[in-house]
PDB file of N, CA, C and O in Angstrom:
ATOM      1  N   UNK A   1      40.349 -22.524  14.567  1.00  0.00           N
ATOM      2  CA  UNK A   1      39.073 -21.950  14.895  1.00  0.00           C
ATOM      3  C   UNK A   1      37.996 -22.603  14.035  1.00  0.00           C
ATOM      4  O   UNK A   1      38.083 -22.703  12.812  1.00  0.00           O
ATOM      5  N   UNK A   2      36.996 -23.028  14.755  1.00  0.00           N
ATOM      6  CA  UNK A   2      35.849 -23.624  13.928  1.00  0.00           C
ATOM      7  C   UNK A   2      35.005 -22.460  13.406  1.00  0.00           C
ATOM      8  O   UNK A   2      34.965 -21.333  13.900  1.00  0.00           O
ATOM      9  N   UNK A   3      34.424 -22.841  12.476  1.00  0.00           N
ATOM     10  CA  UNK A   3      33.063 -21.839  11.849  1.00  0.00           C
ATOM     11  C   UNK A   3      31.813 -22.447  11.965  1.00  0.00           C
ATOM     12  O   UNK A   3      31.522 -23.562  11.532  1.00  0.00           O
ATOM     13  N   UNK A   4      30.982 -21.568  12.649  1.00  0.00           N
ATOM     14  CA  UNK A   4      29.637 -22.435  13.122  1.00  0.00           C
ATOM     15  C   UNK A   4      28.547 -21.664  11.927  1.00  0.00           C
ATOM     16  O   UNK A   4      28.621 -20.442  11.804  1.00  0.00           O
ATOM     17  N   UNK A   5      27.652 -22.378  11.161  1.00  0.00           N
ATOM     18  CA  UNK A   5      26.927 -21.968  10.300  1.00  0.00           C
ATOM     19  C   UNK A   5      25.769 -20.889  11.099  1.00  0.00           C
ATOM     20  O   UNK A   5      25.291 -21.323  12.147  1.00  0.00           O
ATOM     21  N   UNK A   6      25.529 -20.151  10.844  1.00  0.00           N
ATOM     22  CA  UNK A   6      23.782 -19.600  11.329  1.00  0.00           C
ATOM     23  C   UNK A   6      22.579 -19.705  10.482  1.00  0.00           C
ATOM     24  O   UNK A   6      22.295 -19.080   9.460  1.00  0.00           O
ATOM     25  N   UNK A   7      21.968 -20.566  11.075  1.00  0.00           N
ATOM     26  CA  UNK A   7      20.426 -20.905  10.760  1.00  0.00           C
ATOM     27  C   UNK A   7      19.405 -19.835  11.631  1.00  0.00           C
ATOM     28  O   UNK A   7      19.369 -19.704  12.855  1.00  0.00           O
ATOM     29  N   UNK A   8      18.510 -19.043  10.506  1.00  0.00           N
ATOM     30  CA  UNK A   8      17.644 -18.207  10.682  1.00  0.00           C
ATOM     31  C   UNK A   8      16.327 -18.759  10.572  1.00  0.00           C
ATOM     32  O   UNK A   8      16.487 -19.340   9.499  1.00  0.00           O
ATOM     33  N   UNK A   9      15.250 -18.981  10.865  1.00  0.00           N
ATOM     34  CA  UNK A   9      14.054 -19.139  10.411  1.00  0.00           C
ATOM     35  C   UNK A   9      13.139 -18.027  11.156  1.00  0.00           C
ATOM     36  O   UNK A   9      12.969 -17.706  12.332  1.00  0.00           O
ATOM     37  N   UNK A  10      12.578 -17.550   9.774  1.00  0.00           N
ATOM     38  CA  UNK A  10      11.675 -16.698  10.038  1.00  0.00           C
ATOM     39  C   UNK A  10      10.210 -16.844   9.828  1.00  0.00           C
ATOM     40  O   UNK A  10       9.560 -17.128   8.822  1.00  0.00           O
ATOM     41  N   UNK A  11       9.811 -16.525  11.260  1.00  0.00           N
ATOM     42  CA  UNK A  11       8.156 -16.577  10.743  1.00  0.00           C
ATOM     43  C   UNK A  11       7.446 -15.324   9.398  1.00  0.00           C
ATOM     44  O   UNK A  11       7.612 -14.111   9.269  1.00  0.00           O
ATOM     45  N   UNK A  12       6.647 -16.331   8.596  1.00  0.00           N
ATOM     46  CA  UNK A  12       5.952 -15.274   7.958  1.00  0.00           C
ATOM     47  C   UNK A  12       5.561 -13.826   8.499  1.00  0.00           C
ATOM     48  O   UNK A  12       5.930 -12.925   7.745  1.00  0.00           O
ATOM     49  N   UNK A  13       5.093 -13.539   9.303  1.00  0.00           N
ATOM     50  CA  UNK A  13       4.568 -12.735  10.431  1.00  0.00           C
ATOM     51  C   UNK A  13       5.886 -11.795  10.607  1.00  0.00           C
ATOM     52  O   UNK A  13       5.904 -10.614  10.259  1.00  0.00           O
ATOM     53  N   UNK A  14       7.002 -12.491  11.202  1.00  0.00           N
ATOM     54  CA  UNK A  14       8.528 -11.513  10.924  1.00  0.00           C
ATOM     55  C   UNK A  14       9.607 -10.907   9.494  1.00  0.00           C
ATOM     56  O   UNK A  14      10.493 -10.115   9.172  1.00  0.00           O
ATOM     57  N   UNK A  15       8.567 -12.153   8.955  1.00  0.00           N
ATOM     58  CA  UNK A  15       8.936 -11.522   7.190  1.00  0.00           C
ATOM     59  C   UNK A  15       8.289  -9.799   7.131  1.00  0.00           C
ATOM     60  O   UNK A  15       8.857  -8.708   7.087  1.00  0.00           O
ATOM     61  N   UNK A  16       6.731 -10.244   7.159  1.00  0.00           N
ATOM     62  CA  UNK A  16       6.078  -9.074   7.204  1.00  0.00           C
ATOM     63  C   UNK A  16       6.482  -7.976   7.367  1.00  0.00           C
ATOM     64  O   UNK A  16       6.561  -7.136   6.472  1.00  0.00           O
ATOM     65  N   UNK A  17       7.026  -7.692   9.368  1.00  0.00           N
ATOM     66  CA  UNK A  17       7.242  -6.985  10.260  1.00  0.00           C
ATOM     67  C   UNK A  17       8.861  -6.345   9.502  1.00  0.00           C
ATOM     68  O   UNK A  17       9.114  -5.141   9.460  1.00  0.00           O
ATOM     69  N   UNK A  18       9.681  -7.288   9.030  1.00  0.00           N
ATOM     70  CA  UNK A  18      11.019  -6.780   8.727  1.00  0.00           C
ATOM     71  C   UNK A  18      10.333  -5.925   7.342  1.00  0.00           C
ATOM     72  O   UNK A  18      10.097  -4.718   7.290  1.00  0.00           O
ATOM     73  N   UNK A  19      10.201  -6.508   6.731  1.00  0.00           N
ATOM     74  CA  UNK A  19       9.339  -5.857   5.165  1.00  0.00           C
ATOM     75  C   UNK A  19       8.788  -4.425   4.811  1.00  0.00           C
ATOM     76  O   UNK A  19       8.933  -3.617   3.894  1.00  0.00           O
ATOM     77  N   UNK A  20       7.878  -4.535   6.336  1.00  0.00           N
ATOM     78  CA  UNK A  20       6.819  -3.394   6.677  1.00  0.00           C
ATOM     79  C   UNK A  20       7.967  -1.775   7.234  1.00  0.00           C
ATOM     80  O   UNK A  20       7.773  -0.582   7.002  1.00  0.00           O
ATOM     81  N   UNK A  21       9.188  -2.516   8.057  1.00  0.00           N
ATOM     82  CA  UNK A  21       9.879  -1.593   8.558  1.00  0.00           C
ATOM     83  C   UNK A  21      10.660  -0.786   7.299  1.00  0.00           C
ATOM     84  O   UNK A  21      10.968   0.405   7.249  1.00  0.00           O
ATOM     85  N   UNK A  22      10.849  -1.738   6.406  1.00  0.00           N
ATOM     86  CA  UNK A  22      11.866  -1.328   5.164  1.00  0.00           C
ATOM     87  C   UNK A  22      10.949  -0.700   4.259  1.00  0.00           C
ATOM     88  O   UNK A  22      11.434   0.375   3.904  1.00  0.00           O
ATOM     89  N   UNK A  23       9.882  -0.901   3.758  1.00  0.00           N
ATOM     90  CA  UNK A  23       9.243   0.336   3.209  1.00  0.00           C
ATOM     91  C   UNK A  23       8.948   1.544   3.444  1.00  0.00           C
ATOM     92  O   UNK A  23       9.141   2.533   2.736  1.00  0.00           O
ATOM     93  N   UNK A  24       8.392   1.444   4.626  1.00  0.00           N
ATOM     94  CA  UNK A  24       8.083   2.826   5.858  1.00  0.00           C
ATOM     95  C   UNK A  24       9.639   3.687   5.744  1.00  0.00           C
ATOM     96  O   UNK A  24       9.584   4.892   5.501  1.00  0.00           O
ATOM     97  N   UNK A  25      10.892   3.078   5.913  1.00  0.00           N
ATOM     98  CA  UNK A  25      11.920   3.575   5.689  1.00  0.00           C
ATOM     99  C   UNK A  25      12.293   4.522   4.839  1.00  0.00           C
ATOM    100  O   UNK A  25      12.746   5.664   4.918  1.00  0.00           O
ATOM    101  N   UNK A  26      11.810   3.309   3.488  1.00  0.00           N
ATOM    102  CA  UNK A  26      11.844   3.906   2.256  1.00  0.00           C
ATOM    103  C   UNK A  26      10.682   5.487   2.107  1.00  0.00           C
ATOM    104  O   UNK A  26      10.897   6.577   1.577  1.00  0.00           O
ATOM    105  N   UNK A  27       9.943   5.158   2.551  1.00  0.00           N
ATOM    106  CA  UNK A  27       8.588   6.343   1.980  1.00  0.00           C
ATOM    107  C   UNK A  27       9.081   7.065   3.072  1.00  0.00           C
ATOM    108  O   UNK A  27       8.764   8.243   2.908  1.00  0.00           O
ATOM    109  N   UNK A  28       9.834   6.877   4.317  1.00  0.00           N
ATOM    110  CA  UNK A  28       9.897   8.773   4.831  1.00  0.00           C
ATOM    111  C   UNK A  28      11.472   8.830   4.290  1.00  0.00           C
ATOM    112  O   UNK A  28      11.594  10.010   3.962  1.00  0.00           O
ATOM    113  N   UNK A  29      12.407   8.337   4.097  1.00  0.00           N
ATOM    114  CA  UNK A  29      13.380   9.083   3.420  1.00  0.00           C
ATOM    115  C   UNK A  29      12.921  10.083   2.071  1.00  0.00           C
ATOM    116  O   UNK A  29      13.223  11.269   1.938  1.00  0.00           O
ATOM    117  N   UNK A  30      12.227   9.369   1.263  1.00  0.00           N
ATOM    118  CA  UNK A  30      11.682  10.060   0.044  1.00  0.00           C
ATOM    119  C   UNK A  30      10.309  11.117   0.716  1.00  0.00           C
ATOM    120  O   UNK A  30       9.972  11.815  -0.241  1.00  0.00           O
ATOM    121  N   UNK A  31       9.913  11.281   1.269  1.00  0.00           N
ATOM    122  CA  UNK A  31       8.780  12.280   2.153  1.00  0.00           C
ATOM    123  C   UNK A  31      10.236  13.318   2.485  1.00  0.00           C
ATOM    124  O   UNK A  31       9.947  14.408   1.993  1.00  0.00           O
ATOM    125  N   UNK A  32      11.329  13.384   2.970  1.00  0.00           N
ATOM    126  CA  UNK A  32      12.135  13.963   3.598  1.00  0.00           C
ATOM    127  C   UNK A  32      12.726  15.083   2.731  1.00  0.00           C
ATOM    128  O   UNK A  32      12.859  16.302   2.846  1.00  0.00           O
ATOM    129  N   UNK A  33      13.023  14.157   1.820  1.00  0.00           N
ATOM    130  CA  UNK A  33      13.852  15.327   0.470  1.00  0.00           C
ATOM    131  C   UNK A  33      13.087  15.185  -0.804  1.00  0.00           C
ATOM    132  O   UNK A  33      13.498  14.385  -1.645  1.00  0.00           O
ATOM    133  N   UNK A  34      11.713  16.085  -1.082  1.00  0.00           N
ATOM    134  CA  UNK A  34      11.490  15.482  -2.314  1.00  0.00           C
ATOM    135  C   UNK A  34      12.098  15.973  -3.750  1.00  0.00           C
ATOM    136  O   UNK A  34      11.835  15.621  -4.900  1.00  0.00           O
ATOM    137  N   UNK A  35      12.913  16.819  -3.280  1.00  0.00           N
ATOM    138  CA  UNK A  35      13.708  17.267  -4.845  1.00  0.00           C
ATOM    139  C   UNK A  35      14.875  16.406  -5.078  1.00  0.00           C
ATOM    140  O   UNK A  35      15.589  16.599  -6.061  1.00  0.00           O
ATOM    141  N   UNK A  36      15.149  15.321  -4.105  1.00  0.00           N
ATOM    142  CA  UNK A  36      16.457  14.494  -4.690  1.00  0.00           C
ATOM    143  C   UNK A  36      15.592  13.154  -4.894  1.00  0.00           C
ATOM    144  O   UNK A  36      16.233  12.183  -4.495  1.00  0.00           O
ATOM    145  N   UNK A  37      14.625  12.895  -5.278  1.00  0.00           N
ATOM    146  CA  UNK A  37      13.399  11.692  -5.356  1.00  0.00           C
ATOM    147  C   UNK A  37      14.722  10.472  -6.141  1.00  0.00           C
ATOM    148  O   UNK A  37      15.099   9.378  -5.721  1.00  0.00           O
ATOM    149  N   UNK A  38      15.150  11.270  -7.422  1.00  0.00           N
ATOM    150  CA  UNK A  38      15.922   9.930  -8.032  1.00  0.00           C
ATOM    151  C   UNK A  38      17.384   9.349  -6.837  1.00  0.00           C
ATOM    152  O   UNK A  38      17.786   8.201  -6.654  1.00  0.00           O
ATOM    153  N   UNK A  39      17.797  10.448  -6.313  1.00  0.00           N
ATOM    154  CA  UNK A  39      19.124   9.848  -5.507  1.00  0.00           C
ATOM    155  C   UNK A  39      19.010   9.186  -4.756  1.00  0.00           C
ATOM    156  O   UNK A  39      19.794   8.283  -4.461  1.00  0.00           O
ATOM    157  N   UNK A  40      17.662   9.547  -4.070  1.00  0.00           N
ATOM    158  CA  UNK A  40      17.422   8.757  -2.809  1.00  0.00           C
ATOM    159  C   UNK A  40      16.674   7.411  -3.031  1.00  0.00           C
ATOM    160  O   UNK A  40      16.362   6.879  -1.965  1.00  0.00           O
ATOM    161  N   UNK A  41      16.235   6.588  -4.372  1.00  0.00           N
ATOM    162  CA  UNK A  41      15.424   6.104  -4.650  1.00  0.00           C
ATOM    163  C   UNK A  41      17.110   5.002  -4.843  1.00  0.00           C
ATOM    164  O   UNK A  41      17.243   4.127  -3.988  1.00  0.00           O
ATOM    165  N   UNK A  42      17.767   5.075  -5.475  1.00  0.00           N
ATOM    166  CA  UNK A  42      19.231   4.843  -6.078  1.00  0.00           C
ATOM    167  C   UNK A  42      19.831   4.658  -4.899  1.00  0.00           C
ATOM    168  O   UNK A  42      20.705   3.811  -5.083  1.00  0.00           O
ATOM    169  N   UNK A  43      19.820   5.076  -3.561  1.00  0.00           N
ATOM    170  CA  UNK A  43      20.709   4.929  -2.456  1.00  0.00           C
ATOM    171  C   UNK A  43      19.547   4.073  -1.534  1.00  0.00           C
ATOM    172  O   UNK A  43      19.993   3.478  -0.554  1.00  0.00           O
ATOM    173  N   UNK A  44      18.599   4.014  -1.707  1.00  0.00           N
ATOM    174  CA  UNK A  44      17.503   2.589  -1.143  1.00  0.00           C
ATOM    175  C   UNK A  44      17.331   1.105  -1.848  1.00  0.00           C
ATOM    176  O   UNK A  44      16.826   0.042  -1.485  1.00  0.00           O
ATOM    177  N   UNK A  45      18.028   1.579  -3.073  1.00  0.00           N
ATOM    178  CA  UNK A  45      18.057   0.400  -3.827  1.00  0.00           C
ATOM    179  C   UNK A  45      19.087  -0.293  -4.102  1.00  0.00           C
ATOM    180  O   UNK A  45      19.162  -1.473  -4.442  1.00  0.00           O
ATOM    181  N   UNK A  46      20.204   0.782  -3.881  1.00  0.00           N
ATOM    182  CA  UNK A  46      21.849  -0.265  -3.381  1.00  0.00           C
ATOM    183  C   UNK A  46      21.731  -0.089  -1.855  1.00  0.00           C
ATOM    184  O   UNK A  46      22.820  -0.030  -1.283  1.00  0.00           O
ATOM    185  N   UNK A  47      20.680   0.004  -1.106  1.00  0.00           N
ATOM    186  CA  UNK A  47      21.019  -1.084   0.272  1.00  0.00           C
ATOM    187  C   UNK A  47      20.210  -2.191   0.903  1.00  0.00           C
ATOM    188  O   UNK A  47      20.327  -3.029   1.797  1.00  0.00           O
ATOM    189  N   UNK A  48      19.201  -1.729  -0.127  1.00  0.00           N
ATOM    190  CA  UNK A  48      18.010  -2.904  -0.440  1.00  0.00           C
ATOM    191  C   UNK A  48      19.518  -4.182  -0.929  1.00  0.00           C
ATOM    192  O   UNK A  48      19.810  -5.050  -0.107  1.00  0.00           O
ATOM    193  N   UNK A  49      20.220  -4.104  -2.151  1.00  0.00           N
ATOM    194  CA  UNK A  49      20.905  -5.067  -2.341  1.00  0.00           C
ATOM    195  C   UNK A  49      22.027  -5.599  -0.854  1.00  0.00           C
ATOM    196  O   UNK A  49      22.159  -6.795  -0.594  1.00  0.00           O
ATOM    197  N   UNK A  50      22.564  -4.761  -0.224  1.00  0.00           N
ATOM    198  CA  UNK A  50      23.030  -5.139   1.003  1.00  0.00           C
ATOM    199  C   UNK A  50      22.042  -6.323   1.639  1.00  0.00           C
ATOM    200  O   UNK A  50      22.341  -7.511   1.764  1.00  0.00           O
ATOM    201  N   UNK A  51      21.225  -5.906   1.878  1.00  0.00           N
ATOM    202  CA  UNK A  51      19.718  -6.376   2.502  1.00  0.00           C
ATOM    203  C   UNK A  51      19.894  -8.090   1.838  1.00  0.00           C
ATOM    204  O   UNK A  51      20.428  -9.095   2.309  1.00  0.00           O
ATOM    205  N   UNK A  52      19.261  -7.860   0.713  1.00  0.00           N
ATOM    206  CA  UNK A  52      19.004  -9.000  -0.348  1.00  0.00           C
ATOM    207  C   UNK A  52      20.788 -10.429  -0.034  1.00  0.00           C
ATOM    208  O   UNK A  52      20.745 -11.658   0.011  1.00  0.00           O
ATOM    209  N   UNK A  53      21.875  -9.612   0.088  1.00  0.00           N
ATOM    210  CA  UNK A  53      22.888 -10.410   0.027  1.00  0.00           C
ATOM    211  C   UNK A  53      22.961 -11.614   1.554  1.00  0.00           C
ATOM    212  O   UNK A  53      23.264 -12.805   1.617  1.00  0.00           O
ATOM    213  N   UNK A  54      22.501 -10.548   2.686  1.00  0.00           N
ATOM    214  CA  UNK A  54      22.432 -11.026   3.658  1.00  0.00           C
ATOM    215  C   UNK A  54      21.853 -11.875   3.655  1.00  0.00           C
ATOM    216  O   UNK A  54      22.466 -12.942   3.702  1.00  0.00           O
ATOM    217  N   UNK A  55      20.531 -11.905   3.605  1.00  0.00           N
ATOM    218  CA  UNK A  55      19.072 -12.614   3.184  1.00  0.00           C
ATOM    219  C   UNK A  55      19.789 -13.856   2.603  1.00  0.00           C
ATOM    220  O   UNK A  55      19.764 -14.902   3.252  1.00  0.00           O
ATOM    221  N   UNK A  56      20.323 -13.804   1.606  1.00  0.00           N
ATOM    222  CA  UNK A  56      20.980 -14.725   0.659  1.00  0.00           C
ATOM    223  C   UNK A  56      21.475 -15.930   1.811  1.00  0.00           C
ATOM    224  O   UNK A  56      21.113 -17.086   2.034  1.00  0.00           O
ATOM    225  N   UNK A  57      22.519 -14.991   2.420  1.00  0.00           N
ATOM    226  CA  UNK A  57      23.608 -15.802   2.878  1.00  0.00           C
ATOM    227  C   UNK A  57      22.917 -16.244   4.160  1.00  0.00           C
ATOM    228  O   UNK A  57      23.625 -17.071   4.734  1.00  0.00           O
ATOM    229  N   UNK A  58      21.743 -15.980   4.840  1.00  0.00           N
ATOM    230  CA  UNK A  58      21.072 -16.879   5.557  1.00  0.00           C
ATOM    231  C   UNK A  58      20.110 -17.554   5.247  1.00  0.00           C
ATOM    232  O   UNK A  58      19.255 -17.941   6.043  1.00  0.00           O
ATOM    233  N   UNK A  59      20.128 -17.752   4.201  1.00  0.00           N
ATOM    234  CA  UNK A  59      19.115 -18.844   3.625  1.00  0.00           C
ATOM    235  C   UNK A  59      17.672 -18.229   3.877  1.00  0.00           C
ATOM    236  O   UNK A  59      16.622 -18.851   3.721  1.00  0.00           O
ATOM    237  N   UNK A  60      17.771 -17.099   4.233  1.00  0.00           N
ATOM    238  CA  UNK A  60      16.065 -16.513   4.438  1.00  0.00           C
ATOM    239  C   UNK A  60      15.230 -16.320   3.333  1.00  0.00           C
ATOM    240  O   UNK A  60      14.694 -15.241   3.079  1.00  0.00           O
ATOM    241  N   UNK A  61      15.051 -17.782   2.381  1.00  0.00           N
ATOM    242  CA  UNK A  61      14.227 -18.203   1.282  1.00  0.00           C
ATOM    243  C   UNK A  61      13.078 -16.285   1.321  1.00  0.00           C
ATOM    244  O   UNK A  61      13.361 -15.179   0.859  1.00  0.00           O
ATOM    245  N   UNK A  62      11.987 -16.733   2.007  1.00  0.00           N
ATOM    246  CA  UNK A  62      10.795 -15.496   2.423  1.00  0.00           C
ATOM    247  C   UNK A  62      11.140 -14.475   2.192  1.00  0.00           C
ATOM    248  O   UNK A  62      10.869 -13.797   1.201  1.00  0.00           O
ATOM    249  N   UNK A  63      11.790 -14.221   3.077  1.00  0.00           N
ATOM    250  CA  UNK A  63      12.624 -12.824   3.215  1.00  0.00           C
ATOM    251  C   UNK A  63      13.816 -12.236   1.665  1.00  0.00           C
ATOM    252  O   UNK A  63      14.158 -11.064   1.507  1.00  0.00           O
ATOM    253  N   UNK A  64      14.105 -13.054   1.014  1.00  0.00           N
ATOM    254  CA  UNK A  64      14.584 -12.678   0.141  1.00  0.00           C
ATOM    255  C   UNK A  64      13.967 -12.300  -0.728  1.00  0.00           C
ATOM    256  O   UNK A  64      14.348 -11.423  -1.503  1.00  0.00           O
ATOM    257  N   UNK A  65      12.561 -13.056  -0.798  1.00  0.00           N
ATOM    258  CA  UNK A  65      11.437 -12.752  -2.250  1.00  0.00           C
ATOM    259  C   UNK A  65      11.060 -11.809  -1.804  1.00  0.00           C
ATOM    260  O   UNK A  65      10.724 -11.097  -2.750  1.00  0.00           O
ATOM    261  N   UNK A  66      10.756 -10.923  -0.176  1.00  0.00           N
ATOM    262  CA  UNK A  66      10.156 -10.330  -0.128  1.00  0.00           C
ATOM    263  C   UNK A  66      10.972  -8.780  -0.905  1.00  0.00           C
ATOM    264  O   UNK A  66      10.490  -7.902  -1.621  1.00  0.00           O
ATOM    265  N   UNK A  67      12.277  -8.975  -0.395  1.00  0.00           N
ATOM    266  CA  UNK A  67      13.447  -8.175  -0.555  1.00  0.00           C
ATOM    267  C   UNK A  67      13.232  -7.790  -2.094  1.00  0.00           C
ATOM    268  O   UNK A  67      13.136  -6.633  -2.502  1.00  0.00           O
ATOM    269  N   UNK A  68      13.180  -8.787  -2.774  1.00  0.00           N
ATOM    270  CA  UNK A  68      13.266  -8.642  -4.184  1.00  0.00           C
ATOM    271  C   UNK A  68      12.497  -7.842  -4.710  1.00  0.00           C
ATOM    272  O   UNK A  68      12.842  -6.939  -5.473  1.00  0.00           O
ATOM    273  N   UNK A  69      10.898  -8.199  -4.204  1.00  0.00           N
ATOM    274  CA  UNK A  69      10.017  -7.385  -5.174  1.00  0.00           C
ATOM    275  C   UNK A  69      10.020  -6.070  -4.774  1.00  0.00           C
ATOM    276  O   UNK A  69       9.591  -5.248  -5.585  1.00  0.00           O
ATOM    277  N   UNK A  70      10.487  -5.614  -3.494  1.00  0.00           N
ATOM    278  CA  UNK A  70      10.553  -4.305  -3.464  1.00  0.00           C
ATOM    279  C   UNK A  70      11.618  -3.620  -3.994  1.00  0.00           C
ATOM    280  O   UNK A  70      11.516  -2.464  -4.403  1.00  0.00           O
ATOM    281  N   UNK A  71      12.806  -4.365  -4.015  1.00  0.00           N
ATOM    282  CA  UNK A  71      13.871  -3.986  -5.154  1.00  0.00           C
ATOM    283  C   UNK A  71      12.909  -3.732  -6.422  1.00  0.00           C
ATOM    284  O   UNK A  71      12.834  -2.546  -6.743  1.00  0.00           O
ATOM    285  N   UNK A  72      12.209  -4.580  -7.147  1.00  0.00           N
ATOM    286  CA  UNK A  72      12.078  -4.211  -8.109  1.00  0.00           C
ATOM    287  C   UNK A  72      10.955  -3.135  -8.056  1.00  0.00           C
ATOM    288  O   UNK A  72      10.679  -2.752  -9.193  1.00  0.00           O
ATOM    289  N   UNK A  73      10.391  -2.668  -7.304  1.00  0.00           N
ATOM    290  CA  UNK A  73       9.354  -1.641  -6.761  1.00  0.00           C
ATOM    291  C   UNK A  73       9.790  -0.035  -7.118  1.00  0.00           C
ATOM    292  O   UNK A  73       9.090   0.900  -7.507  1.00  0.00           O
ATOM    293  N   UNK A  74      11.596  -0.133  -6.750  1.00  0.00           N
ATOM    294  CA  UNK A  74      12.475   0.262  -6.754  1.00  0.00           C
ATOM    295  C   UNK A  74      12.660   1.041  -7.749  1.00  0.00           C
ATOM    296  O   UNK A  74      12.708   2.250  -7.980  1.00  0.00           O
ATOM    297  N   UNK A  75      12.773  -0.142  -8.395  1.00  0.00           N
ATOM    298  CA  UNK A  75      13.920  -0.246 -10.045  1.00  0.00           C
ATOM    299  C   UNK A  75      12.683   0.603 -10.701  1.00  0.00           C
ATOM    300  O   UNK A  75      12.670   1.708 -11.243  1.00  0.00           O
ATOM    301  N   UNK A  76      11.762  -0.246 -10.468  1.00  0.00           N
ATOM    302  CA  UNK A  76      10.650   0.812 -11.287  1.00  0.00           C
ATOM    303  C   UNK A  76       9.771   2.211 -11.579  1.00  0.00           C
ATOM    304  O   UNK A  76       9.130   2.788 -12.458  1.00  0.00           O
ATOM    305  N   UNK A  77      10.301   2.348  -9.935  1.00  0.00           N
ATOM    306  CA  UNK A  77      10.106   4.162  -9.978  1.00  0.00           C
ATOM    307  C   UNK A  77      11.336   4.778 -10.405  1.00  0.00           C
ATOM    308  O   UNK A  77      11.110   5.796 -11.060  1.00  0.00           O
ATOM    309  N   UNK A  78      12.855   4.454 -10.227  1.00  0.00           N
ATOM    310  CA  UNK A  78      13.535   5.075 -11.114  1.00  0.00           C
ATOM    311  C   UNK A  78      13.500   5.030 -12.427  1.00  0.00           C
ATOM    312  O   UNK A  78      13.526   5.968 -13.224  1.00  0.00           O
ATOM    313  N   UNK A  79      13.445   3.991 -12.602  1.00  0.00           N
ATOM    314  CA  UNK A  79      12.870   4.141 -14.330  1.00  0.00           C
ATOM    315  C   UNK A  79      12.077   5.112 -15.061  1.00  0.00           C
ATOM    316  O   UNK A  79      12.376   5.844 -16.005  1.00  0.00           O
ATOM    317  N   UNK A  80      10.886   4.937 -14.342  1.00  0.00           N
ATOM    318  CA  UNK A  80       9.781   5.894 -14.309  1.00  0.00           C
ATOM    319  C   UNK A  80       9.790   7.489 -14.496  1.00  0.00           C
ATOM    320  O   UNK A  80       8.971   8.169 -15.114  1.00  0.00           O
ATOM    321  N   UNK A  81      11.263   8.025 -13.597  1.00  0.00           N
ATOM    322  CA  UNK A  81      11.864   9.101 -13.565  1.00  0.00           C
ATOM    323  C   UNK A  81      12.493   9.362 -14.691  1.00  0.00           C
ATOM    324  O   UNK A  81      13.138  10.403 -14.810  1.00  0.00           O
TER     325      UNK A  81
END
């Protein structure tokens, strides 16, 4: 069986759009339950890393930085807590 690589290229514009969906995500899960703010902040930020690995493994340069800083967006309101 052969293995065929997958090449992604994403427009800036679909960076955005993927980006825009994953925050919105983020802010109504945390709108949803606000007395578990740290768990749910901790369970967006290990799938943000899911996210980030994928990204990785398709070479989606954009999309990974974008991934990142909201990881660290992340990291920093738990901290914060």
């Amino acid at each position: 069986m052969e293995t065929v690589e997958i090449q992604v290229v994403l427009t800036e514009a679909a960076v955005a759009e993927i980006l825009d969906a994953i925050t919105h995500t983020s802010a109504r899960l945390l709108a949803r339950d606000p007395d578990a703010i740290y768990a749910t902040l901790k369970q967006r930020r290990a799938a943000l890393g899911g996210m980030l690995e994928l990204a990785r493994r398709l070479n989606a340069h954009r999309l990974v930085r974008a991934l990142e800083v909201h990881a660290d967006a992340l990291s920093l309101q738990i901290q914060a807590l």
